[in-house]
C-alpha positions as CSV (number, residue, x, y, z in Angstrom):
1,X,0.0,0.0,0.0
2,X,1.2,3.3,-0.8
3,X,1.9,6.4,1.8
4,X,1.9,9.0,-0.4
5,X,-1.7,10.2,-0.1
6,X,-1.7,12.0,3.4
7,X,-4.7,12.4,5.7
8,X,-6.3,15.6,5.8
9,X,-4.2,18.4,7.1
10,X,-1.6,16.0,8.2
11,X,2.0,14.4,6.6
12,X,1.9,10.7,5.0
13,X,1.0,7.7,6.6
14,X,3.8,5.3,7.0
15,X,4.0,1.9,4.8
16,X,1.9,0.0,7.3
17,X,2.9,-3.6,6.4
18,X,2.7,-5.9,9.7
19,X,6.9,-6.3,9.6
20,X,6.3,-1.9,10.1
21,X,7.1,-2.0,13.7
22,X,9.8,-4.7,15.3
23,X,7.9,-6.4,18.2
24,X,4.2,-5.5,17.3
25,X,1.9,-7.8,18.4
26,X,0.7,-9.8,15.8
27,X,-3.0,-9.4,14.7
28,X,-5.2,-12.4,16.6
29,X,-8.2,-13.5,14.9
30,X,-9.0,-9.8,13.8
31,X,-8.3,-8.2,16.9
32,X,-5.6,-5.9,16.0
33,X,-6.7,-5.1,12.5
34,X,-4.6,-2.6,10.5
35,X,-6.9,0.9,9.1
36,X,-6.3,1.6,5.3
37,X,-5.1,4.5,4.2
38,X,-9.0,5.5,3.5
39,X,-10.5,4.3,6.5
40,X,-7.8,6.6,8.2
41,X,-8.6,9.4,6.3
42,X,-12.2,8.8,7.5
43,X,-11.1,9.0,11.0
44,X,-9.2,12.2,10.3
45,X,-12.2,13.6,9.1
46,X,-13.5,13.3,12.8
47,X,-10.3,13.6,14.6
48,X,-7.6,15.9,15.5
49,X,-4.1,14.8,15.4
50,X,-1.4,15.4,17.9
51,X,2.3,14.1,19.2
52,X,2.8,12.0,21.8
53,X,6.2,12.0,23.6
54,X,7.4,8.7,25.1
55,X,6.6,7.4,28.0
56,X,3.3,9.4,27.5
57,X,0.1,8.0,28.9
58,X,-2.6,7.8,26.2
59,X,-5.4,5.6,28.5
60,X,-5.1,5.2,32.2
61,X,-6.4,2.1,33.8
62,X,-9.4,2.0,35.5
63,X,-10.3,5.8,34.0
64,X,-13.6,5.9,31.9
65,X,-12.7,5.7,28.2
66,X,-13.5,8.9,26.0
67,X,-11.0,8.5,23.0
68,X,-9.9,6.0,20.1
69,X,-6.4,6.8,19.4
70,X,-4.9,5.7,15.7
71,X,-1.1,5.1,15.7
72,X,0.1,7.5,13.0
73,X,3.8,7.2,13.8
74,X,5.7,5.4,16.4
75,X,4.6,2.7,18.7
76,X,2.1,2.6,21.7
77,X,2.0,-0.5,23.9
78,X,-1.0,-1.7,26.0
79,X,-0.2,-2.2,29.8
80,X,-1.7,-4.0,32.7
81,X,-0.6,-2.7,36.5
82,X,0.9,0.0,34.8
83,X,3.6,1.7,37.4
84,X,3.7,-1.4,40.0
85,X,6.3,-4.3,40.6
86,X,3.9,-6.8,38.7
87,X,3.2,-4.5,35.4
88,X,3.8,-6.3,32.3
89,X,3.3,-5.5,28.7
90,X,-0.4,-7.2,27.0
91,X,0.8,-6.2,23.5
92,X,2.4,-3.6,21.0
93,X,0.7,-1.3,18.3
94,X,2.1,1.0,15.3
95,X,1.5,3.0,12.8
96,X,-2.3,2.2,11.1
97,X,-3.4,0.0,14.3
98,X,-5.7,1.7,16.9
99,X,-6.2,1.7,20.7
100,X,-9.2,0.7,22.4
101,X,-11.6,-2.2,23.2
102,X,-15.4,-3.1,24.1
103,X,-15.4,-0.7,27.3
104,X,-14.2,2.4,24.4
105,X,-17.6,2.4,23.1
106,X,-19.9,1.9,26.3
107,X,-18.1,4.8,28.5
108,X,-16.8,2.0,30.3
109,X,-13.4,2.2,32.5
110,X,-10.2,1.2,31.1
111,X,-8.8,-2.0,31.9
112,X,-5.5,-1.3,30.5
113,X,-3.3,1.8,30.3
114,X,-1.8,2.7,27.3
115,X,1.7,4.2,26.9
116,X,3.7,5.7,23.8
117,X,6.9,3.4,23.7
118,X,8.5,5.5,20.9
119,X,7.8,9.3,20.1
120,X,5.3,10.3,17.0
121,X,1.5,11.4,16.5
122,X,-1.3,9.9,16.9
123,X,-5.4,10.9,15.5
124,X,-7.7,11.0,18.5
125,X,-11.0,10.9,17.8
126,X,-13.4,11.2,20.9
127,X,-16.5,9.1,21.8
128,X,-19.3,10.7,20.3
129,X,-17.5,11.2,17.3
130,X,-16.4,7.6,17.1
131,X,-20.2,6.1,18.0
132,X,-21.5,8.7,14.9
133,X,-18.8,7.1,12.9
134,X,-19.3,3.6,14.1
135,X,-23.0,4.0,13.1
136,X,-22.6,5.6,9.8
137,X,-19.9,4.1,7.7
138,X,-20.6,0.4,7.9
139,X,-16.7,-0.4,6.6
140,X,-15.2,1.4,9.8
141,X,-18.2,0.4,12.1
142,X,-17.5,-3.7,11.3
143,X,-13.5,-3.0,11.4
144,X,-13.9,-1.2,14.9
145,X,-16.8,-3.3,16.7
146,X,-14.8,-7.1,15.3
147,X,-11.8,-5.9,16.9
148,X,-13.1,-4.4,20.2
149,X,-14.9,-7.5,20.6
150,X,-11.7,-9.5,19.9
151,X,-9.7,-7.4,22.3
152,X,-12.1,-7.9,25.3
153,X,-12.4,-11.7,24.6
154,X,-8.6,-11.6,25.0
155,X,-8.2,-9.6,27.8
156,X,-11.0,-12.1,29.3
157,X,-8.9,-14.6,28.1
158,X,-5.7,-12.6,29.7
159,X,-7.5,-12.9,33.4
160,X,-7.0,-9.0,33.3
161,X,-8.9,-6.3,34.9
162,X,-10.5,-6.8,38.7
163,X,-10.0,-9.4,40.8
164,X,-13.0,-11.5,42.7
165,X,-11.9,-13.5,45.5
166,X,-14.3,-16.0,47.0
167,X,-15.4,-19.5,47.8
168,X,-16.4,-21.6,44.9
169,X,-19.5,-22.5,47.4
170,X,-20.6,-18.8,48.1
171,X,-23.7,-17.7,46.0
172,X,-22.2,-14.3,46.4
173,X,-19.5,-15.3,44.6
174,X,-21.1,-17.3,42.0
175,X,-23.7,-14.5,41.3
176,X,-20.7,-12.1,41.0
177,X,-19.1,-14.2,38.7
178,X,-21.9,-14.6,36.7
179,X,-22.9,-11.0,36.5
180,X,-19.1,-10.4,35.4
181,X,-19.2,-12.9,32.7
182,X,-22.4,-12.5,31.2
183,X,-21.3,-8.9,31.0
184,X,-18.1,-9.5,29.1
185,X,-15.9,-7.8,31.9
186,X,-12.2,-8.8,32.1
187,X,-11.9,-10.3,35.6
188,X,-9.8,-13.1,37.4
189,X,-11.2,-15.5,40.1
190,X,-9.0,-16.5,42.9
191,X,-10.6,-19.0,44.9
192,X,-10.4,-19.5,48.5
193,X,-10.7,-23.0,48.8
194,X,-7.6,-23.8,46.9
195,X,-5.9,-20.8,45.3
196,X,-2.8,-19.4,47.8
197,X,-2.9,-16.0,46.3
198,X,-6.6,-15.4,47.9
199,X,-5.1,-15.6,51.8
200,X,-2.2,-13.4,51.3
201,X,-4.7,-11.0,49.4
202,X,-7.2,-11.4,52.7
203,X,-4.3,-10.6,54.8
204,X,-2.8,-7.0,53.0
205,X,-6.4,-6.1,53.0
206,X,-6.9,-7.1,56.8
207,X,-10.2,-8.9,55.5
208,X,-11.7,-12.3,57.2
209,X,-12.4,-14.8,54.7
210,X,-16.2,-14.7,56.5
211,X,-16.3,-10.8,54.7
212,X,-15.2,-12.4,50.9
213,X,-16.4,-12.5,48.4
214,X,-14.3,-9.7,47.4
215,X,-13.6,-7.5,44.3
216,X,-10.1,-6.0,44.3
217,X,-9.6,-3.2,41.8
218,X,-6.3,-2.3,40.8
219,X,-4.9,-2.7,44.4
220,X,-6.8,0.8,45.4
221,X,-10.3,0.1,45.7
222,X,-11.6,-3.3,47.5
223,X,-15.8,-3.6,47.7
224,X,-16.9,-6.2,50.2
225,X,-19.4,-8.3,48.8
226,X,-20.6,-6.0,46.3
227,X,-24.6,-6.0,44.7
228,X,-24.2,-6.4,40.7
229,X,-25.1,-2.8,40.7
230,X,-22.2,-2.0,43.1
231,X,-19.9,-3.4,40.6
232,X,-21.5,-2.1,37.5
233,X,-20.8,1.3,38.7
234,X,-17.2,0.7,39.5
235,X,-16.7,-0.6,36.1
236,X,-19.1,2.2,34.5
237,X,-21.5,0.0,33.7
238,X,-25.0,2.8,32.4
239,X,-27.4,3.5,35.3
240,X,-30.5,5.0,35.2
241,X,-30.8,8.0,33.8
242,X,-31.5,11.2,36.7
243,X,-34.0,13.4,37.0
244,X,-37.0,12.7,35.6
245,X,-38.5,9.4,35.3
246,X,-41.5,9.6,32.7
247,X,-41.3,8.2,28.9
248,X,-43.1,6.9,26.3
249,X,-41.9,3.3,26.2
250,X,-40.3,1.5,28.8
251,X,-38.8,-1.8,27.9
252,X,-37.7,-4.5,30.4
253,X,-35.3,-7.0,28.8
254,X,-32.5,-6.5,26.7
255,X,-32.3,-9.3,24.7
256,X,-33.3,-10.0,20.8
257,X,-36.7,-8.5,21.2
258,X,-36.4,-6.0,23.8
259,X,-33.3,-4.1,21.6
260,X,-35.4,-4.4,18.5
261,X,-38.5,-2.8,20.3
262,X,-35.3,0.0,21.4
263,X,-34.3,0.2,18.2
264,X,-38.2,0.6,16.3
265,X,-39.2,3.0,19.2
266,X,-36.5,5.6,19.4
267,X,-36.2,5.5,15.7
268,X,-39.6,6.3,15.7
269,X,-39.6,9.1,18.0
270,X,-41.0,7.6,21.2
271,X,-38.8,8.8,24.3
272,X,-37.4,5.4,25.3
273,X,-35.6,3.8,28.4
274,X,-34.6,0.0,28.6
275,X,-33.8,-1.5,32.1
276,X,-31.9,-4.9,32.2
277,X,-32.0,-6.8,35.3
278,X,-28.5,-8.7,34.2
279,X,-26.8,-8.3,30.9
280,X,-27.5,-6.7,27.3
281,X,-28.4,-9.5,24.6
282,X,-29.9,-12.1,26.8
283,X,-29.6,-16.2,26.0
284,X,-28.8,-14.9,22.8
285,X,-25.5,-12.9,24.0
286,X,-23.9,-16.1,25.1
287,X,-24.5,-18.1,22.1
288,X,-21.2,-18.5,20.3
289,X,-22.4,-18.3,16.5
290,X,-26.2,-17.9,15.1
291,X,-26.5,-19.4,11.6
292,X,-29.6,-19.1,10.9
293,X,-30.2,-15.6,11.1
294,X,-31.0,-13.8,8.3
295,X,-28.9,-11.5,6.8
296,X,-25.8,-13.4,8.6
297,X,-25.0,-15.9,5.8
298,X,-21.8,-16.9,7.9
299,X,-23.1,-16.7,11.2
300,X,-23.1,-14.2,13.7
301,X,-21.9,-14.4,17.1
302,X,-24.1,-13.7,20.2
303,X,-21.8,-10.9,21.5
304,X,-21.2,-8.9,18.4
305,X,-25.1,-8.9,17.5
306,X,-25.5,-7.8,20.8
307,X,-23.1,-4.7,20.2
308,X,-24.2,-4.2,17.0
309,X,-28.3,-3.8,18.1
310,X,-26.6,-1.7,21.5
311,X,-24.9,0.6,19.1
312,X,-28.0,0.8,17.3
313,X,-30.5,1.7,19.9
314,X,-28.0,4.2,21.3
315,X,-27.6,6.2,17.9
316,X,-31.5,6.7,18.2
317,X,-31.6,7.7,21.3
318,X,-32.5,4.6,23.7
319,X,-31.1,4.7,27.0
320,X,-30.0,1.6,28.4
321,X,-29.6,0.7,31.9
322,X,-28.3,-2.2,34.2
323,X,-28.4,-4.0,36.3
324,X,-32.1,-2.7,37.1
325,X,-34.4,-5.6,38.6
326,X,-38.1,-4.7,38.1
327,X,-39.9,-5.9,41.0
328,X,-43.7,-4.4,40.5
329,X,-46.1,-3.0,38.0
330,X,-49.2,-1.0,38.7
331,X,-50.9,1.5,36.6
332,X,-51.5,5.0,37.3
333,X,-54.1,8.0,37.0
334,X,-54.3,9.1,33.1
335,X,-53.2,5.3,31.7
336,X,-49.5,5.8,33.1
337,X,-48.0,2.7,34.4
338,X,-45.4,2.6,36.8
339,X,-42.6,0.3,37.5
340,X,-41.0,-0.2,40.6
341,X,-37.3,-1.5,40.5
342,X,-35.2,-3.4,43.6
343,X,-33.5,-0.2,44.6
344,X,-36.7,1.9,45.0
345,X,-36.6,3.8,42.3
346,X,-39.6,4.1,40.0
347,X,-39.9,4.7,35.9
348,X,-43.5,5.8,34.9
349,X,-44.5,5.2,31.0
350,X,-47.0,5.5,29.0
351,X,-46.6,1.8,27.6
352,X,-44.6,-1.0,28.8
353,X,-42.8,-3.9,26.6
354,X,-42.3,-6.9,28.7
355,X,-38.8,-8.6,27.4
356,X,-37.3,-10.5,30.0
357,X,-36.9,-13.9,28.3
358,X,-36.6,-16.9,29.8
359,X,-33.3,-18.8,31.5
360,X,-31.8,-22.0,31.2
361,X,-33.6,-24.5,33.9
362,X,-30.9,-25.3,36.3
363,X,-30.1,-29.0,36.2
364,X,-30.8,-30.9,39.5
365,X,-29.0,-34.0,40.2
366,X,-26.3,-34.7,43.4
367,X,-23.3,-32.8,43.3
368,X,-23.7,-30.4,40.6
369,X,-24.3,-27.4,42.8
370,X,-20.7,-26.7,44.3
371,X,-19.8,-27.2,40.6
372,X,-22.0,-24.1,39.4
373,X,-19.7,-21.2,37.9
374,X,-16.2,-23.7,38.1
375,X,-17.1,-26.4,35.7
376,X,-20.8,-26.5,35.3
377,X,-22.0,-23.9,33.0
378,X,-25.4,-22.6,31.8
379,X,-24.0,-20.8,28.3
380,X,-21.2,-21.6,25.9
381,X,-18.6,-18.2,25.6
382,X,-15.3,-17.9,25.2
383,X,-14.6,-17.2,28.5
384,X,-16.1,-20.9,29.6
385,X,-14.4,-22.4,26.6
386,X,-10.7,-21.1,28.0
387,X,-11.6,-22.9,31.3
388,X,-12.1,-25.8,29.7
389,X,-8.8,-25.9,27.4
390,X,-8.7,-29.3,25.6
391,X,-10.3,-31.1,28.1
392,X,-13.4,-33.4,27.0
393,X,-16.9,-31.9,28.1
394,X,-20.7,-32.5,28.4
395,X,-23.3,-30.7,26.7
396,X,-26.8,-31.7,28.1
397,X,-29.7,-30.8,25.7
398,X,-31.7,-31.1,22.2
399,X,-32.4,-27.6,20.9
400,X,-30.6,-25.3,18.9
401,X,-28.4,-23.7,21.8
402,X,-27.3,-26.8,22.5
403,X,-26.3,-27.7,19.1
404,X,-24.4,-24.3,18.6
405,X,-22.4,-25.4,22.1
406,X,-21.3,-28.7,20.9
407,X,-19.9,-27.1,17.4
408,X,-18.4,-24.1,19.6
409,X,-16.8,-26.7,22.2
410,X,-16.4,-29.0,19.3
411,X,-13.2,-26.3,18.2
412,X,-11.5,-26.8,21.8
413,X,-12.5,-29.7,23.5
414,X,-10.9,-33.1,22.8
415,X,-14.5,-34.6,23.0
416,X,-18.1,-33.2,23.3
417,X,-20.7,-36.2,24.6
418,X,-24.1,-34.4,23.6
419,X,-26.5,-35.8,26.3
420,X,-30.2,-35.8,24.7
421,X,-32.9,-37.5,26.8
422,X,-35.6,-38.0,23.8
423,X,-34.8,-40.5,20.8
424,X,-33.6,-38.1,18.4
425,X,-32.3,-34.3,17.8
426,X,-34.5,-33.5,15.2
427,X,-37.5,-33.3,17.5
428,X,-36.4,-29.6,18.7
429,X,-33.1,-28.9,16.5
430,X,-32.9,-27.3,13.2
431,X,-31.9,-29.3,10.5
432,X,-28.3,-27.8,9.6
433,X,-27.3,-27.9,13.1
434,X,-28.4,-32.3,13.2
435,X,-25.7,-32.4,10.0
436,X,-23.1,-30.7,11.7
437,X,-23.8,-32.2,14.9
438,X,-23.9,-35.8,13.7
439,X,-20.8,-35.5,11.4
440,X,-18.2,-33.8,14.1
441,X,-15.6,-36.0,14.5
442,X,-14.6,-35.2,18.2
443,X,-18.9,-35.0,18.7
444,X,-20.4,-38.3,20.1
445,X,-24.0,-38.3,20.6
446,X,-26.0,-40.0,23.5
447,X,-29.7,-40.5,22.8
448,X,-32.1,-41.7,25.4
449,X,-29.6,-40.5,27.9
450,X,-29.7,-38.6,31.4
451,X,-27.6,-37.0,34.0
452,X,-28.1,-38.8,37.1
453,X,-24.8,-37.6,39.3
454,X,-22.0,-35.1,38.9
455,X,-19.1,-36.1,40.4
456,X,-16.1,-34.3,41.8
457,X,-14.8,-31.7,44.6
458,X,-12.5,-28.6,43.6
459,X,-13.8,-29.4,39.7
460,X,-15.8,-32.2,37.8
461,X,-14.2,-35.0,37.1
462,X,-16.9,-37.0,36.4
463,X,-20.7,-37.7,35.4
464,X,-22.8,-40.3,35.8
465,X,-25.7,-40.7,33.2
466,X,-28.2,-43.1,32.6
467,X,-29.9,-44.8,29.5
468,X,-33.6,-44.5,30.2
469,X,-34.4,-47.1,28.2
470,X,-32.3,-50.1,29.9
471,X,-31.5,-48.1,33.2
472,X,-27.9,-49.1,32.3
473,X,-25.8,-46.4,34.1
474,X,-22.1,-45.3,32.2
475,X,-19.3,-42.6,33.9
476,X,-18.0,-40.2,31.6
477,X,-14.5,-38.6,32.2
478,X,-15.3,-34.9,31.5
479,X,-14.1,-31.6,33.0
480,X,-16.8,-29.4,31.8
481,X,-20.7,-29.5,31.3
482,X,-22.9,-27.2,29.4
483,X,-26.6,-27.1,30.0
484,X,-28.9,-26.4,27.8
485,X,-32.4,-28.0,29.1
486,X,-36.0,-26.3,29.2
487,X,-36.2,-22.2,29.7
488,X,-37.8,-20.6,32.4
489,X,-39.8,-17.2,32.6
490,X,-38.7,-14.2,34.3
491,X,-42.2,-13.5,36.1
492,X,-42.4,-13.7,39.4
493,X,-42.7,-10.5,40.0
494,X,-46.3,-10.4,37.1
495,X,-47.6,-13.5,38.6
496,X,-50.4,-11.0,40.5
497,X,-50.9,-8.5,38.1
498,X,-51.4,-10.3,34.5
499,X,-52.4,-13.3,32.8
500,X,-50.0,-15.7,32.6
501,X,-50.2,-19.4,31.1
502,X,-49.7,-22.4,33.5
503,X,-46.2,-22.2,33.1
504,X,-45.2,-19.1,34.1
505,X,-45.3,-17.1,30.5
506,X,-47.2,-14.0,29.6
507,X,-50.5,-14.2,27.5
508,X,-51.3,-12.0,24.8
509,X,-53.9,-11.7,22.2
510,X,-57.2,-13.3,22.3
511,X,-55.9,-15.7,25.1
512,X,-55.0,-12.2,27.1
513,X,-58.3,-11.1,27.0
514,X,-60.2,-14.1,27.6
515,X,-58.3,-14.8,31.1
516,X,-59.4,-11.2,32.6
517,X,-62.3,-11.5,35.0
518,X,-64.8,-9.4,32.3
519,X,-64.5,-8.4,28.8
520,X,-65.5,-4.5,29.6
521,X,-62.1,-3.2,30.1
522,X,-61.6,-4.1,26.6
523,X,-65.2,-2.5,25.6
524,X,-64.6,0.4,27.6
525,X,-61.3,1.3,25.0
526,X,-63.5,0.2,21.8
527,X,-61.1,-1.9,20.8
528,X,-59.9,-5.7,21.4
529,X,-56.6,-7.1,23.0
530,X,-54.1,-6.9,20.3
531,X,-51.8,-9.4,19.1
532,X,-49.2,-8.7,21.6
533,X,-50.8,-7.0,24.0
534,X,-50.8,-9.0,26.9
535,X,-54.3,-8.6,29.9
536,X,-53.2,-4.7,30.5
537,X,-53.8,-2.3,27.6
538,X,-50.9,-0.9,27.2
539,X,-48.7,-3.5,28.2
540,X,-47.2,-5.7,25.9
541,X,-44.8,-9.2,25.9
542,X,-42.6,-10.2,23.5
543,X,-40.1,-12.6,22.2
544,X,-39.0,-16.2,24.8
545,X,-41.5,-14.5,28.2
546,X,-44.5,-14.7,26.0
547,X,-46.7,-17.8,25.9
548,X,-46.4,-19.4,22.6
549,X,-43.8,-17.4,21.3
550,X,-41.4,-19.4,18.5
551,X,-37.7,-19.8,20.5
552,X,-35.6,-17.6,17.5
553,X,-33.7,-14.8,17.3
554,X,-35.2,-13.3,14.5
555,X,-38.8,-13.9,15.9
556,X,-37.6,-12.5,18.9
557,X,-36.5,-9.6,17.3
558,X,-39.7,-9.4,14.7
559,X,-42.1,-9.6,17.9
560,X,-40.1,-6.4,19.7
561,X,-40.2,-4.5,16.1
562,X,-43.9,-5.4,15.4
563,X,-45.0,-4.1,19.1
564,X,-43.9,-0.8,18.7
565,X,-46.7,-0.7,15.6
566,X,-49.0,-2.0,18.2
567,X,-47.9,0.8,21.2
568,X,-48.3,3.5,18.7
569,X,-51.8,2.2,18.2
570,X,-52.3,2.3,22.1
571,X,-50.6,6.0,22.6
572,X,-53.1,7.1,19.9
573,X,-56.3,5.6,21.6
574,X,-58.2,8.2,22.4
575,X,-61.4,6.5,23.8
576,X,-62.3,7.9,27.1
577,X,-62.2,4.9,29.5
578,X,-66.5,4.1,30.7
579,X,-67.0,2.8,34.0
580,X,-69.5,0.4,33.1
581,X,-69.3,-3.0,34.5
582,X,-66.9,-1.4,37.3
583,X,-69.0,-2.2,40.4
584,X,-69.6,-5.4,38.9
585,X,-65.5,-5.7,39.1
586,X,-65.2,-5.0,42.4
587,X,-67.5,-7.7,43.5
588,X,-65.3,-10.3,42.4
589,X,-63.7,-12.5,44.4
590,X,-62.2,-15.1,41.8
591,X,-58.7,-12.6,40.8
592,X,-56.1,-11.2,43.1
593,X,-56.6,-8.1,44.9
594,X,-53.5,-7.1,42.2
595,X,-55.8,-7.7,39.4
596,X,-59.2,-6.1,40.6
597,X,-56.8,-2.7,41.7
598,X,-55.5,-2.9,38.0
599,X,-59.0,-3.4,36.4
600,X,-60.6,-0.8,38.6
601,X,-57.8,1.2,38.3
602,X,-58.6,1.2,33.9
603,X,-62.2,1.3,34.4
604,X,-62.6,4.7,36.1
């Protein structure tokens, strides 16, 4: 590539060639892509450049990220414990590569600190700017969000960033963990059953180990057992938003459908706030490759869809906030409803999207709890496949996520034993997925099979499954299992306040409508229940919480799009609500006293 034509207002880009700089770190996977001269010159556009003197620090650790630096001439390297006796190098950049990961285009903290090792100039081009960018030029946007993704399923990979210390058997440990790996975030986990480092850590802290878990951040700032909201904000995870609390649409669920209805509704003009009790993307986010989306010929990844529909929602306008737990739902004078979150707060709106998806069903047999969060896993990452190395595993399970694990584990793992209790995969697995599945070499399926025991103390070592058809039991060596079995709703928290199905997840439609108490709340607005409306005008379910729903990404997403038609339908019912039938409501004694406050609440 040529350096003769120069960015605007600047001198010529070096020959970037990857033999350019002596001791760069080569480019992993996409992670450390080199900018064309073009791209560049796009970035310049947006930019200003400037020198940078050695030694200079470009990104500080554990600072918020507001900048993507491009390394115009010398060389920049990226630094973990930067200044302290255990600081060591992560990797090297020059000229044409830029600095910055995941956290650079969430606001998040740094975990890093970047340095100029040799003296030249560098384009900085600040957050806003780079989101606009990002959103606009598709060529830069894919360049940028592969490679941040790639950097923080390194770092991950690296055990940089903060520092949990716990027992494996503390659920306050295993829920921080899980909150840090659903969330992507760089972390290490020392445990205190077996790891040494943990009780020379307790004692320069002067904590008991009856005070862990822990979270150590950069040797200056230790929480003691710390909510997920505790740590979001030490990372910079987005809260809600001050002041006030009033909107057009609030969405709750961040998943396929809940981003989509983001995405629709602040496109479309509607002031819009989306609360996330755990982690953006939801059972989707930890899938390691979607096939059969469309538009993704080659597959996308859980993560990077995720980014791509956060970026989205942002450049329209969405806010975003976690972790935010609803925890009640009532409605208010002038059709307002209002939802009350864990913390106290409250976020009033004039419609509500329910998208809180459904979770894995945790897998009950002897043993397996102490495992949790060590060895026994409820989604397929990266992060899960490092801990596993080349070890064989278990992937329990017949649908499509399960099928998307094996193939995943099926590029690390020396074996993958697919446990399926039914007599076949095709029953609840897509076609492609059975080809690939059945034709893996290092993939050996067990039909008709169950777990029965997992087996092992610091890590499993063992299962013990069962052929229900002979009762024949068989142990298999393994290190790992993945579970994949039925989902669960997120709706405790509804269960006295809509309709829901005998399982737990939210009617809509005609089915809505026929399980209220009496059809005149629906006469009273001169309309019927619509389509994904669920037995609350003005409340709506979509995507894995809504009974019936199909279990795919793109229906997911489709359902959260076609809601937003339906809300705008709501916000422009003008049909004063009429009382009739409202003594005859409050006679009843066959619904909760939740459900006759709600009805009377609509009725007058």
């Amino acid at each position: 590539m040529s350096g003769d034509q120069p960015p605007p207002g600047g001198e010529p880009v070096p020959e970037k060639t990857d033999e350019a700089v002596l001791g760069e770190t080569p480019d992993i996977h996409g992670a450390y892509p080199r900018l064309t001269e073009d791209q560049t010159a796009r970035l310049a556009e947006n930019g200003q450049r400037r020198s940078m003197a050695p030694n200079e620090v470009l990104i500080q650790e554990g600072e918020r990220c507001e900048t993507l630096f491009v390394v115009l001439s010398g060389t920049v390297a990226v630094v973990e414990d930067y200044g302290t006796p255990e600081e060591h190098v992560l990797r090297v950049h020059g000229p044409g590569r830029f600095i910055g990961e995941l956290g650079l285009l969430h606001g998040q903290v740094a975990f890093y600190t970047a340095v100029a090792r040799e003296p030249g100039q560098v384009l900085a081009v600040s957050l806003d700017q780079l989101r606009h960018l990002v959103s606009q030029d598709s060529a830069i946007g894919d360049v940028v969000l592969r490679a941040c993704l790639g950097r923080r399923a390194l770092l991950v990979g690296q055990r940089a960033g903060f520092r949990i210390i716990g027992s494996r058997y503390s659920p306050d440990t295993r829920r921080l963990r899980e909150f840090a790996i659903r969330n992507r975030l760089p972390h290490r986990w020392i445990d205190l059953e077996t790891d040494d480092e943990a009780e020379e850590l307790l004692r320069r802290f002067g904590v008991r180990p009856e005070e862990t878990p822990l979270v150590i951040w950069r040797d200056t700032t230790l929480l003691r057992n710390p909510s997920n909201a505790e740590l979001a904000r030490l990372i910079g995870l987005p809260s809600l938003p001050a002041g006030d609390r009033h909107g057009d649409v609030l969405i709750i669920g961040s998943g396929p459908a809940g981003l989509a209805a983001a995405v629709y509704a602040a496109s479309e003009g509607l002031s819009t706030t989306v609360i996330e009790a755990m982690a953006t993307g939801g059972q989707a986010g930890t899938s390691s490759r979607i096939e059969n989306l469309l538009g993704f010929p080659a597959g996308i990844s859980g993560a990077e869809l995720t980014e791509r529909a956060v970026l989205q929602a942002d450049k329209f306008g969405a806010s975003i906030s976690l972790p935010v737990e609803a925890t009640g739902l009532c409605s208010e004078a002038e059709g307002q409803y209002v939802v009350a979150f864990a913390d106290g707060s409250e976020i009033a709106a004039r419609a509500v999207v329910l998208a809180t998806g459904a979770r894995y069903r945790r897998l009950q047999v002897p043993g397996i709890e102490r495992l949790e969060g060590t060895s026994v896993h409820y989604s397929a990452t990266a992060y899960e496949a490092q801990q596993c190395r080349t070890d064989p595993v278990a992937v329990v399970g017949g649908g499509n996520s399960a099928g998307q694990a094996v193939l995943f584990l099926g590029e690390f793992a020396s074996k993958v034993h697919l446990l399926v209790r039914g007599p076949s995969l095709e029953a609840a697995m897509s076609r492609y997925l059975v080809d690939q599945v059945e034709s893996h070499p290092r993939v050996e399926v067990m039909l008709h099979t169950e777990v029965t025991e997992a087996i092992g103390q610091e890590a499993l070592e063992e299962l013990d499954v069962v052929d229900n058809r002979t009762g024949g039991h068989r142990r298999l060596a393994v290190r790992g299992l993945f579970v994949f079995t039925g989902a669960e709703p997120h709706t405790e928290w509804l269960a006295d306040t809509i309709a829901l199905d005998s399982r737990g997840f939210v009617l809509t439609g005609p089915e809505a409508q026929e399980a209220r108490a009496y059809p005149e709340l629906w006469l009273a607005r001169g309309r019927s229940c619509t389509t994904l409306e669920t037995s609350l005008p003005g409340v709506f379910a979509v995507g894995d919480v809504r009974s019936g729903s199909v279990k795919r990404v793109a229906s997911a997403a489709g359902e959260g799009a076609m809601a937003i038609h339906f809300v705008h339908r709501h916000l422009g019912d003008s049909a004063a609500p009429d009382t009739t039938g409202m003594s005859a409501a409050r006679g009843r004694t066959d619904i909760s006293p939740r459900l006759r406050q709600q009805e009377s609440a609509w009725l007058g």
